[in-house]
C-alpha positions in Angstrom: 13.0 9.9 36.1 11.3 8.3 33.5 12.0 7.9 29.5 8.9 6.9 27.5 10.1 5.2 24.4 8.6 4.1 21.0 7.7 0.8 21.1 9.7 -1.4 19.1 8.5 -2.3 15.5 7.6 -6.4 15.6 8.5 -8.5 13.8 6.4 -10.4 11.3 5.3 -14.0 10.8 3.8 -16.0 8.1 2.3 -19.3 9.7 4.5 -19.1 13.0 7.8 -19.5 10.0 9.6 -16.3 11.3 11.2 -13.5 8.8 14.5 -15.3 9.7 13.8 -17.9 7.6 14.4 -18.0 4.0 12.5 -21.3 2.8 9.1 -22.6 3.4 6.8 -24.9 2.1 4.1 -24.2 -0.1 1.3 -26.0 1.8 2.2 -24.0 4.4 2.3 -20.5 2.3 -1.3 -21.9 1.3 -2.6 -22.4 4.6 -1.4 -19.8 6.8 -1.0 -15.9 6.8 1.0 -12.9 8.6 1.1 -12.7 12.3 3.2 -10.0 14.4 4.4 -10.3 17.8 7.7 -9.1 19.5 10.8 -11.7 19.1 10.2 -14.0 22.9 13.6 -12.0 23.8 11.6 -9.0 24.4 9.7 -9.0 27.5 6.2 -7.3 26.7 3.4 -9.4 25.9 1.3 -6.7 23.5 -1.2 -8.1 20.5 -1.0 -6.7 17.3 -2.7 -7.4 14.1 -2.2 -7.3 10.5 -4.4 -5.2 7.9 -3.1 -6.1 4.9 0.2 -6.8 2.6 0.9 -6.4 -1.3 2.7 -10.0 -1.9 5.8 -10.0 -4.6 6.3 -12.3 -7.2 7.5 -13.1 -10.6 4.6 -14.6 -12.3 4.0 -15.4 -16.2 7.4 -13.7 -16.7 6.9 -10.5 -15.2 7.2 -9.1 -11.1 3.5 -9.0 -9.6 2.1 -7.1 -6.9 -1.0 -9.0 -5.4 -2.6 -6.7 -2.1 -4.6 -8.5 0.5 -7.0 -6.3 3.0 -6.6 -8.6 5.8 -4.0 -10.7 7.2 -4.9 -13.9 5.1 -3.9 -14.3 1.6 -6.7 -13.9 -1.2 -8.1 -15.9 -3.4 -6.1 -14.6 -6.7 -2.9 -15.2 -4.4 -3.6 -18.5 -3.3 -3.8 -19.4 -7.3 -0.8 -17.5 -8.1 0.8 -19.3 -5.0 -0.2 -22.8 -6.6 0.9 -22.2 -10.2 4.9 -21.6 -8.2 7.8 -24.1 -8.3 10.0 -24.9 -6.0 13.0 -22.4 -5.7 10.4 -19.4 -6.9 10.4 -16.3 -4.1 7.4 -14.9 -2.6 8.0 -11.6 -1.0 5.3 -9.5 1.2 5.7 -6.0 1.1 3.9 -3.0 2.5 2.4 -5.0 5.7 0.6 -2.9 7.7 0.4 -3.6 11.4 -2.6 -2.4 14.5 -0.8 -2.1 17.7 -1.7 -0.3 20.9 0.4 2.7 19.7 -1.8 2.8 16.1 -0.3 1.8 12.7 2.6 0.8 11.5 4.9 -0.9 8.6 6.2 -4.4 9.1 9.5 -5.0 7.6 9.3 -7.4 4.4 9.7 -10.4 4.4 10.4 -13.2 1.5 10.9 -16.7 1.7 11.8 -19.0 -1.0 9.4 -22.3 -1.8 10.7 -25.6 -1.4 
């Protein structure tokens, strides 16, 4: 017998730095954007791709919610991006994911700029 299973949700990227990490760099943050893919531990080689994420941050005093339609940041957060300082948090929320099995959240993921 057979079980047929959900697939697992991936996990996300930003720039190949994985959710596991908690700092990056912001010339990095501005030339990059989300990927998914299963962790290398899990032995299926399937492609997804990201639609879109709303990215998180506190800017000019108050919490932001910037949405990108793709997988690559916008314009307007690319600026928010350059007006940050070290230690400042960027979180992206709401990611939606394409995969063989149709769509999908990706879990958040924040990283804090060096």
């Amino acid at each position: 017998k057979f079980k047929v299973r959900r697939l697992p949700t991936p996990s996300v990227y930003f720039n190949n730095t994985p959710n596991t990490s908690s700092t990056i760099k912001k010339t990095e943050l501005l030339s990059g954007g989300l990927t998914a893919a299963y962790e290398p531990s899990v032995p299926l080689n399937i492609k997804f791709k990201v639609n879109g994420f709303d990215m998180i941050v506190i800017y000019k005093g108050a919490e932001k919610k910037f949405t990108s339609n793709s997988n690559a940041m916008t314009s307007e957060q690319l600026q928010v991006v350059r007006a940050m300082s070290a230690g400042q948090t960027v979180t992206f929320k709401g990611i939606r994911i394409a995969g063989p099995a149709g769509n999908m959240a990706g879990p958040p993921v924040s990283f804090t700029l060096q």
